[in-house]
Biopython code that builds the backbone (N, CA, C, O; Angstrom):
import numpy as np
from Bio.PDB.StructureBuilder import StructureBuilder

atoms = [
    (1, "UNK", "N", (-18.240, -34.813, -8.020)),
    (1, "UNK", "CA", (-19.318, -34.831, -8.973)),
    (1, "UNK", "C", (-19.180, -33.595, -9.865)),
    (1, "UNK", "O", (-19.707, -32.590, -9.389)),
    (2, "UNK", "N", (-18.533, -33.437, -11.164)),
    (2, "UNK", "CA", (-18.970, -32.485, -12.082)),
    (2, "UNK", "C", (-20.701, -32.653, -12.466)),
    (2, "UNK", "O", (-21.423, -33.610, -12.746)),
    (3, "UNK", "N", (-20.876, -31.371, -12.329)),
    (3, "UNK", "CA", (-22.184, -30.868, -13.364)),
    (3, "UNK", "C", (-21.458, -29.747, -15.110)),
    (3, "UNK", "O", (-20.615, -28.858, -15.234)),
    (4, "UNK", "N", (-22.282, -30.399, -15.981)),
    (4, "UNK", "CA", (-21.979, -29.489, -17.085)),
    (4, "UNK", "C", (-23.284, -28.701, -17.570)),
    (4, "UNK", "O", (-24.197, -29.322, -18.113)),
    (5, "UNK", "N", (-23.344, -27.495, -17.389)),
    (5, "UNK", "CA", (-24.246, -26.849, -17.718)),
    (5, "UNK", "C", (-24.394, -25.805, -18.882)),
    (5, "UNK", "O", (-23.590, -24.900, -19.108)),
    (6, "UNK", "N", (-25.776, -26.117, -19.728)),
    (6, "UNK", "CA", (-25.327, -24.891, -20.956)),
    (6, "UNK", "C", (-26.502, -24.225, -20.544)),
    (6, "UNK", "O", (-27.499, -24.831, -20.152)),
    (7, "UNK", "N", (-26.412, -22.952, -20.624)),
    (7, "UNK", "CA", (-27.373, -22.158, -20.556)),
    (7, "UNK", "C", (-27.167, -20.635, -21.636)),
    (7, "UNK", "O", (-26.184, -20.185, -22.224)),
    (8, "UNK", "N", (-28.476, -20.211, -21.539)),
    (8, "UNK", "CA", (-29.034, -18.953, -22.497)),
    (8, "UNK", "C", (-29.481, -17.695, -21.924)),
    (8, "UNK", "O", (-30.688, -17.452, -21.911)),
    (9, "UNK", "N", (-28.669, -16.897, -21.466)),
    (9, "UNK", "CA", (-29.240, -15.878, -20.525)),
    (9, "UNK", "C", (-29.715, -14.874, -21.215)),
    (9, "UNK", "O", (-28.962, -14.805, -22.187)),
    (10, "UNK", "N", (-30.715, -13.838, -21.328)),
    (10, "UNK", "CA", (-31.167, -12.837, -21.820)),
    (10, "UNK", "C", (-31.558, -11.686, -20.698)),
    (10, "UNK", "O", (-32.413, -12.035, -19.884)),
    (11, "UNK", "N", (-31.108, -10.569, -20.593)),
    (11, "UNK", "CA", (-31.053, -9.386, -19.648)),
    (11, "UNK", "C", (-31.691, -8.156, -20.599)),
    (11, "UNK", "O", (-30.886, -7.675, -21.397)),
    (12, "UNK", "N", (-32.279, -7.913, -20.601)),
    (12, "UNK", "CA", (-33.078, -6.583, -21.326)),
    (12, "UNK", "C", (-33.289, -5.572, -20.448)),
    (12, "UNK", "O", (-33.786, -4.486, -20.748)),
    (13, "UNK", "N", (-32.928, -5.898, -19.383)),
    (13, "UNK", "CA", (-32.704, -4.305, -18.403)),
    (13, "UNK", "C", (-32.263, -4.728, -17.169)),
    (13, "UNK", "O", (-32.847, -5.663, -16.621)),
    (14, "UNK", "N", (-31.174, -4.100, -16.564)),
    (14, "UNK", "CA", (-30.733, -4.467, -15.154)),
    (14, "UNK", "C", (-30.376, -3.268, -14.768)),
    (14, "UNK", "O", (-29.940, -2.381, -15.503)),
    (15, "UNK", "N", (-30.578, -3.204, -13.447)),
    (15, "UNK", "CA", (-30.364, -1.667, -12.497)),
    (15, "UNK", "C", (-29.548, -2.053, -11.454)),
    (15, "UNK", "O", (-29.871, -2.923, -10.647)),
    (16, "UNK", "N", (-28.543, -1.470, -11.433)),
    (16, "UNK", "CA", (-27.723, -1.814, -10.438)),
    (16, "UNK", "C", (-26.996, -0.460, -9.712)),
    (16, "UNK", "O", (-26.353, 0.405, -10.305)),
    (17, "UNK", "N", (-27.304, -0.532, -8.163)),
    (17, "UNK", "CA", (-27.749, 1.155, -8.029)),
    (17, "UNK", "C", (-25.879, 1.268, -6.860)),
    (17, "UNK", "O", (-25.156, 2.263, -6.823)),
    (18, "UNK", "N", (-25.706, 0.362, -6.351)),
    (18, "UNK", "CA", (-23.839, 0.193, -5.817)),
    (18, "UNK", "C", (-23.286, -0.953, -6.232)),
    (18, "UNK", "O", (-23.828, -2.053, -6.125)),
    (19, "UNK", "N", (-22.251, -0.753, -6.692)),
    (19, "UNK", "CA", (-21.127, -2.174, -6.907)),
    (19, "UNK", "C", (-19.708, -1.553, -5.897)),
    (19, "UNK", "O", (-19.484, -0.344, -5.859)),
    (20, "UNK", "N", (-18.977, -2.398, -5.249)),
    (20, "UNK", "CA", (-17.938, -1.759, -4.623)),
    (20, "UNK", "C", (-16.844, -2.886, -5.179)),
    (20, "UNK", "O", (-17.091, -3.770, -6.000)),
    (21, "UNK", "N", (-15.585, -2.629, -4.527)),
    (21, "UNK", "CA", (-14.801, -3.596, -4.778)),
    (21, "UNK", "C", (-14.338, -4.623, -4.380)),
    (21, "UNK", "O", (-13.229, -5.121, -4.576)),
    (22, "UNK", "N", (-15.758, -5.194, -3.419)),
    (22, "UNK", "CA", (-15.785, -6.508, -2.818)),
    (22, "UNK", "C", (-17.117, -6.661, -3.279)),
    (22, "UNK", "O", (-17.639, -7.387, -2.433)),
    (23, "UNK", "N", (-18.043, -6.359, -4.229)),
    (23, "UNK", "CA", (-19.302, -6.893, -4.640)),
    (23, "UNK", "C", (-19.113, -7.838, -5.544)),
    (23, "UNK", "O", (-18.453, -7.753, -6.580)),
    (24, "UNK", "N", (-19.754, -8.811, -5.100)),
    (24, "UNK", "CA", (-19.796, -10.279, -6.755)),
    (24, "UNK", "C", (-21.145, -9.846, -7.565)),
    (24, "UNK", "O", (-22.250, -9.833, -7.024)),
    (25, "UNK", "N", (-20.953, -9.548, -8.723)),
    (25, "UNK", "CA", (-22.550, -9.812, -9.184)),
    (25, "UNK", "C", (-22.367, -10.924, -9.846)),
    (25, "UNK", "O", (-21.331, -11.035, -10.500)),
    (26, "UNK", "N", (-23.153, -11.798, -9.829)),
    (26, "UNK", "CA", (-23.051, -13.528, -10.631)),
    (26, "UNK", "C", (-24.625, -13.356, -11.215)),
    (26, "UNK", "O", (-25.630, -12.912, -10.659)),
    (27, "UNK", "N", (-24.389, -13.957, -12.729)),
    (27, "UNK", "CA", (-25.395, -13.968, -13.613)),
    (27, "UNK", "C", (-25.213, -15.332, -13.649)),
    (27, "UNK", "O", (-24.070, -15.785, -13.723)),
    (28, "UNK", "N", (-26.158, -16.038, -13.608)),
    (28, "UNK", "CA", (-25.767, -17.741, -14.185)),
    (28, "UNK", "C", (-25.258, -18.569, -13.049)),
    (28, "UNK", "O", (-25.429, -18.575, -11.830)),
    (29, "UNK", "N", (-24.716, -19.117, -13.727)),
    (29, "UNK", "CA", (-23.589, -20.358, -12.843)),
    (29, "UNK", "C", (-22.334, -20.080, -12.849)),
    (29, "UNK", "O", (-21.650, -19.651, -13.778)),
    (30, "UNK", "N", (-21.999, -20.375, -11.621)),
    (30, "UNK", "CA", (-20.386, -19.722, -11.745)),
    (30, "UNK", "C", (-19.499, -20.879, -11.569)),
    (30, "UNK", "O", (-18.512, -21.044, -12.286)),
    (31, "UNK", "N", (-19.856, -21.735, -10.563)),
    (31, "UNK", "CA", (-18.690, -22.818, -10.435)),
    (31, "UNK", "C", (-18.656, -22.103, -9.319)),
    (31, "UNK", "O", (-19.700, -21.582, -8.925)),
    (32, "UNK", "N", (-17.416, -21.940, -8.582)),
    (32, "UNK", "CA", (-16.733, -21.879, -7.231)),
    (32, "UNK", "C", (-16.142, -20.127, -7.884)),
    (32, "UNK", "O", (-15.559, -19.896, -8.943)),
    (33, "UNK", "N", (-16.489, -19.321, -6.993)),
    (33, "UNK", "CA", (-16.012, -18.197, -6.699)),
    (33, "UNK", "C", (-14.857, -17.956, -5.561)),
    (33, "UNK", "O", (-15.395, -17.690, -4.486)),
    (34, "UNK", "N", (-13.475, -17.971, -5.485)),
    (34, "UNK", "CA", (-12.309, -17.984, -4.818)),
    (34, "UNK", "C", (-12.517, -16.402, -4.831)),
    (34, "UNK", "O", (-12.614, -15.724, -5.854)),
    (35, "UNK", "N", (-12.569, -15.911, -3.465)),
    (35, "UNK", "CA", (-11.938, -13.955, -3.044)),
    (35, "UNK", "C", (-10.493, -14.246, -3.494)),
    (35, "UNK", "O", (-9.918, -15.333, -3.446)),
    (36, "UNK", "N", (-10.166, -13.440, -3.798)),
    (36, "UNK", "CA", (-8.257, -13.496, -3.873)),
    (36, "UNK", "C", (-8.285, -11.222, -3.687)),
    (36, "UNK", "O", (-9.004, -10.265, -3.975)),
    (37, "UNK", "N", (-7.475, -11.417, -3.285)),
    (37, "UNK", "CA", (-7.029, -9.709, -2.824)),
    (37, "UNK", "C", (-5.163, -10.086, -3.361)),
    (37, "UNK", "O", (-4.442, -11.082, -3.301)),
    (38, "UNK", "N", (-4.994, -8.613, -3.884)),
    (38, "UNK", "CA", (-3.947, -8.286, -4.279)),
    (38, "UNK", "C", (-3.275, -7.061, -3.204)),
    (38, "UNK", "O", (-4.069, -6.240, -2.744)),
    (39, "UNK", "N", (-2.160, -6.988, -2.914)),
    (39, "UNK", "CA", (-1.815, -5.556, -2.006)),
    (39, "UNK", "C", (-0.320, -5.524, -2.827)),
    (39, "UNK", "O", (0.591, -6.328, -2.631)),
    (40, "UNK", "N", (-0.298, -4.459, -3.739)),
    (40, "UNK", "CA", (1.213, -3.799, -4.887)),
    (40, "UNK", "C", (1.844, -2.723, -4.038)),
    (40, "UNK", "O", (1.254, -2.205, -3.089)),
    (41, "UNK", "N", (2.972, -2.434, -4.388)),
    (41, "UNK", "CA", (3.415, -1.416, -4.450)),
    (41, "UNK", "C", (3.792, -1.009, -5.410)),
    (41, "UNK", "O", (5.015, -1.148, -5.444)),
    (42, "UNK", "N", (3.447, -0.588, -6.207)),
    (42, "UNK", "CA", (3.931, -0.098, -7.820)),
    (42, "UNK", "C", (4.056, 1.089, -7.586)),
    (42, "UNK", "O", (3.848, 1.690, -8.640)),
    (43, "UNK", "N", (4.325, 1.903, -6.630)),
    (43, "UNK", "CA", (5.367, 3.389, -7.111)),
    (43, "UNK", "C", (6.188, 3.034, -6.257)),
    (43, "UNK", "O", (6.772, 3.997, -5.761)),
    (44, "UNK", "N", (6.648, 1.550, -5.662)),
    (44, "UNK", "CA", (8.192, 1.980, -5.430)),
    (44, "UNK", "C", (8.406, 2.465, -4.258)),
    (44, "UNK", "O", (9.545, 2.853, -4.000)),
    (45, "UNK", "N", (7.280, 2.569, -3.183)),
    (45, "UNK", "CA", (8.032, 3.059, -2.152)),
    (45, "UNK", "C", (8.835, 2.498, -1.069)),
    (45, "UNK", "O", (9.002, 1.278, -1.063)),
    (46, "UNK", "N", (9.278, 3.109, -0.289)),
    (46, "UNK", "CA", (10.151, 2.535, 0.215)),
    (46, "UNK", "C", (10.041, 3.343, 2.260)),
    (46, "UNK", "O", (10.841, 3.295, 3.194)),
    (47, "UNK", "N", (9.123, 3.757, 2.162)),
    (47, "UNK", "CA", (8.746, 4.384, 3.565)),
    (47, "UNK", "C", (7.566, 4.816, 3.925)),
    (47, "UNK", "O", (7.015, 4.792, 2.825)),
    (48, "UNK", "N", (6.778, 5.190, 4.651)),
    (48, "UNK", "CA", (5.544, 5.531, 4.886)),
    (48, "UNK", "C", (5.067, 7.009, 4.739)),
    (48, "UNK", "O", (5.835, 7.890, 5.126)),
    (49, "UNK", "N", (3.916, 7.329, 4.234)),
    (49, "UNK", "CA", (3.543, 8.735, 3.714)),
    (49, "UNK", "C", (3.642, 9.586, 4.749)),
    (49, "UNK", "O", (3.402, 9.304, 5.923)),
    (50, "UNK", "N", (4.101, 10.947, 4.196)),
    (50, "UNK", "CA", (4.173, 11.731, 5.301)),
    (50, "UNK", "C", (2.961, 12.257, 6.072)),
    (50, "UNK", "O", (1.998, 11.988, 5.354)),
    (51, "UNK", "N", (2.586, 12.792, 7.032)),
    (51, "UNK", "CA", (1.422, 13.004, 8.148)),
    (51, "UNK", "C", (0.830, 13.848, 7.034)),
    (51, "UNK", "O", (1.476, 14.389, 6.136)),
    (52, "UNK", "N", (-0.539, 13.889, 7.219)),
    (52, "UNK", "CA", (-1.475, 14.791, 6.329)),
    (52, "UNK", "C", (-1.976, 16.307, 7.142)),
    (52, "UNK", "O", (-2.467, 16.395, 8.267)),
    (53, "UNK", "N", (-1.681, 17.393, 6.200)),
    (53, "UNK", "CA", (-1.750, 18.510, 6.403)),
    (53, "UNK", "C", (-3.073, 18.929, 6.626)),
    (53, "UNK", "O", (-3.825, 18.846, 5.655)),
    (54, "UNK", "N", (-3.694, 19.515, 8.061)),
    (54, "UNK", "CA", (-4.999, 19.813, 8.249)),
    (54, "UNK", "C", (-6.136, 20.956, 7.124)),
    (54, "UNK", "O", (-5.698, 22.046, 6.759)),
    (55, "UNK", "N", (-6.894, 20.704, 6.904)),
    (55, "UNK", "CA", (-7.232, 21.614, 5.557)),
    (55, "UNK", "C", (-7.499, 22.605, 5.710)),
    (55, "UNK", "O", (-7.757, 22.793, 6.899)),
    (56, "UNK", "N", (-7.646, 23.837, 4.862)),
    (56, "UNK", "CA", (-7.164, 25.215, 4.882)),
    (56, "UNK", "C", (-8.526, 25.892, 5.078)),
    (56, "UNK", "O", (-8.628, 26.944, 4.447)),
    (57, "UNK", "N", (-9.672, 25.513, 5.854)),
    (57, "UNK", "CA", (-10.768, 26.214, 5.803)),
    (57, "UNK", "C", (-11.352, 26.007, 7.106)),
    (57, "UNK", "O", (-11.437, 24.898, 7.634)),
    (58, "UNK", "N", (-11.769, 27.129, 7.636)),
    (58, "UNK", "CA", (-12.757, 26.948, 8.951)),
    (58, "UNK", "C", (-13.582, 25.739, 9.449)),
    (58, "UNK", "O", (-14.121, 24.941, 8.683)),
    (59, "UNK", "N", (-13.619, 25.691, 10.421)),
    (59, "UNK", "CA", (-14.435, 24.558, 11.253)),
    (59, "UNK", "C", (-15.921, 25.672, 10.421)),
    (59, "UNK", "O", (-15.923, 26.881, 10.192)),
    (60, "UNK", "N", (-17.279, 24.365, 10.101)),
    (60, "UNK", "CA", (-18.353, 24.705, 10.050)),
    (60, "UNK", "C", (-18.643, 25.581, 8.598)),
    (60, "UNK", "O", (-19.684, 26.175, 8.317)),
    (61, "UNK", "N", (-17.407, 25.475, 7.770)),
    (61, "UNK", "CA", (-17.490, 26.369, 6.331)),
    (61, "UNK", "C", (-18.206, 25.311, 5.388)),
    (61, "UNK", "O", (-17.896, 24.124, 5.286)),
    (62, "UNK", "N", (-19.030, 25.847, 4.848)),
    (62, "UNK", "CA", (-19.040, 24.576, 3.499)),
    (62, "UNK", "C", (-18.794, 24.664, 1.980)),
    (62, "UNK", "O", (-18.896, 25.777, 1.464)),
    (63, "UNK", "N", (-18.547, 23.828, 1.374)),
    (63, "UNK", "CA", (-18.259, 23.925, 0.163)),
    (63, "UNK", "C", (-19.892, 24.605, -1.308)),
    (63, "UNK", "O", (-21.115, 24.530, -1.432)),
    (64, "UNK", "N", (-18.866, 25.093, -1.918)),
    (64, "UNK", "CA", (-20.140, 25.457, -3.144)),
    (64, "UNK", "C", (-20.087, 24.674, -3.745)),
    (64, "UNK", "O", (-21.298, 24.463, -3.817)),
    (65, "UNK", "N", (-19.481, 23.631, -4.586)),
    (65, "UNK", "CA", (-19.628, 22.232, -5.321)),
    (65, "UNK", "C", (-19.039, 21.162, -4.739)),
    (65, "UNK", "O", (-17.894, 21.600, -4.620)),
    (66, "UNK", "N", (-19.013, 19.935, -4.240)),
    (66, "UNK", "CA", (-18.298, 18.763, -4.619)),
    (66, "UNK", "C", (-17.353, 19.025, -4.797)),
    (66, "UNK", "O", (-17.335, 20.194, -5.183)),
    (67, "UNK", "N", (-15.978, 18.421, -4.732)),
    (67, "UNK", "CA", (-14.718, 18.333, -5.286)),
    (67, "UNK", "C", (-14.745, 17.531, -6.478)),
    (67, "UNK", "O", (-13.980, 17.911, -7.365)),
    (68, "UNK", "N", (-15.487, 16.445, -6.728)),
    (68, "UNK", "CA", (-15.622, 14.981, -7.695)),
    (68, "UNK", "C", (-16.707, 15.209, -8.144)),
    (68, "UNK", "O", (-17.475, 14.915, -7.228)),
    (69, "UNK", "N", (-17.482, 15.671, -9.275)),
    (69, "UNK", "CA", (-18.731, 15.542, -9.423)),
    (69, "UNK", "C", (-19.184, 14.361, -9.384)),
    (69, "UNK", "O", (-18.641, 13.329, -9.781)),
    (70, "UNK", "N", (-20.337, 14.525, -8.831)),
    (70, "UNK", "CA", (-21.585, 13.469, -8.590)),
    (70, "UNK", "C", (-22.368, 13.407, -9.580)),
    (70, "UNK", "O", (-22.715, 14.317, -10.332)),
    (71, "UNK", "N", (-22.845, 11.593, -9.587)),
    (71, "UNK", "CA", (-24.004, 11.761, -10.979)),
    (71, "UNK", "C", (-25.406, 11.012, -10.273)),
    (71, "UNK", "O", (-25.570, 10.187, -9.374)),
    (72, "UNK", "N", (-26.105, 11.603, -10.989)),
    (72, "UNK", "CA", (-27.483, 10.467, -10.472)),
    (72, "UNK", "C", (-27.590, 9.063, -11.401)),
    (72, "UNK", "O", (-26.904, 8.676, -12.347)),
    (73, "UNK", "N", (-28.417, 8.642, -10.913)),
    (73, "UNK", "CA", (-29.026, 7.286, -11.443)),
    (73, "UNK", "C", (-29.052, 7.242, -13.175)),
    (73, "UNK", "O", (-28.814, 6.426, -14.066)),
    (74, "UNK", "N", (-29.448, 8.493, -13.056)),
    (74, "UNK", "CA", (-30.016, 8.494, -14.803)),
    (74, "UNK", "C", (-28.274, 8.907, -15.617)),
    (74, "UNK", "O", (-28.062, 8.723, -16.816)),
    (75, "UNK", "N", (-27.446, 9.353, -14.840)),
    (75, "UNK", "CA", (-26.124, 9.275, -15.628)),
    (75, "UNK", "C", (-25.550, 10.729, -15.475)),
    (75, "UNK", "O", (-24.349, 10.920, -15.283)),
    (76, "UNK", "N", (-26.647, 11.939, -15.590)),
    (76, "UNK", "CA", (-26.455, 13.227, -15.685)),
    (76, "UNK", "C", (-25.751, 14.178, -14.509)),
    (76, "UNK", "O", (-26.442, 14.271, -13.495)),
    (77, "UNK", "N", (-24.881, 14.672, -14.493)),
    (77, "UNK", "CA", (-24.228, 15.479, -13.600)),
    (77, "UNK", "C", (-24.918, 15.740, -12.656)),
    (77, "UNK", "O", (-25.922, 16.208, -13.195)),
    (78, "UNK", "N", (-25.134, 15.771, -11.253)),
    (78, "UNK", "CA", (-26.068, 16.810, -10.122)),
    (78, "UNK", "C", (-26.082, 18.212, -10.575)),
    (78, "UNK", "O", (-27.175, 18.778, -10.614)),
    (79, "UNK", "N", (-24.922, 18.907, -10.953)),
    (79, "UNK", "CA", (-24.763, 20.244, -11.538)),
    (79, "UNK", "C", (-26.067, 20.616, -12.601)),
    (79, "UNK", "O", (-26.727, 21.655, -12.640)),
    (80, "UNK", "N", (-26.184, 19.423, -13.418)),
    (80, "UNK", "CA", (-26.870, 19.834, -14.658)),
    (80, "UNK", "C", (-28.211, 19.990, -14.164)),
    (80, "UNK", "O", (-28.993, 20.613, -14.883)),
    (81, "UNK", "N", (-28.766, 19.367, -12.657)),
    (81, "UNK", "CA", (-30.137, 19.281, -12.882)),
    (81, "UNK", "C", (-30.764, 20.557, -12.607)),
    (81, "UNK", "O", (-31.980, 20.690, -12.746)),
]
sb = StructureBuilder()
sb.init_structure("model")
sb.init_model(0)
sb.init_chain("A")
sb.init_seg("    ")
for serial, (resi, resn, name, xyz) in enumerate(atoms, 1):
    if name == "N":
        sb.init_residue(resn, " ", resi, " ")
    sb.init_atom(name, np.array(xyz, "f"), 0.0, 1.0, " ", f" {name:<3s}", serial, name[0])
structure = sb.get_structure()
């Protein structure tokens, strides 16, 4: 059984507070949503990474910023507030 559907969507504000890279957001009608996953190697390797080096700072030290800045909701740096 096909259905043909026309529709008119209008969004004047949407908040969307996590998306990851297995989140669907579907507006409307979608038809059939298929997962498909990709796994590349595009640099080419050819062996497994070497063991990771334990990090260079005391048990119980903490950091003065983030490594990645963080933003809030509203867009603005954590730094800035």
């Amino acid at each position: 059984m096909n259905f043909y559907i026309q529709q008119s969507i209008h969004i004047h504000l949407i908040k969307i507070d996590v998306i990851t890279n297995s989140s669907v957001l579907q507006i409307g009608s979608s038809g059939i949503i298929k997962p498909v996953s990709y796994l590349s190697n595009t640099g080419g390797f050819t062996e497994p990474a070497p063991e990771a080096e334990p990090p260079d700072f005391e048990a119980g030290t903490q950091f003065e910023s983030p490594a990645v800045p963080l933003t809030t909701p509203r867009g603005r740096a954590s730094h800035d507030l």
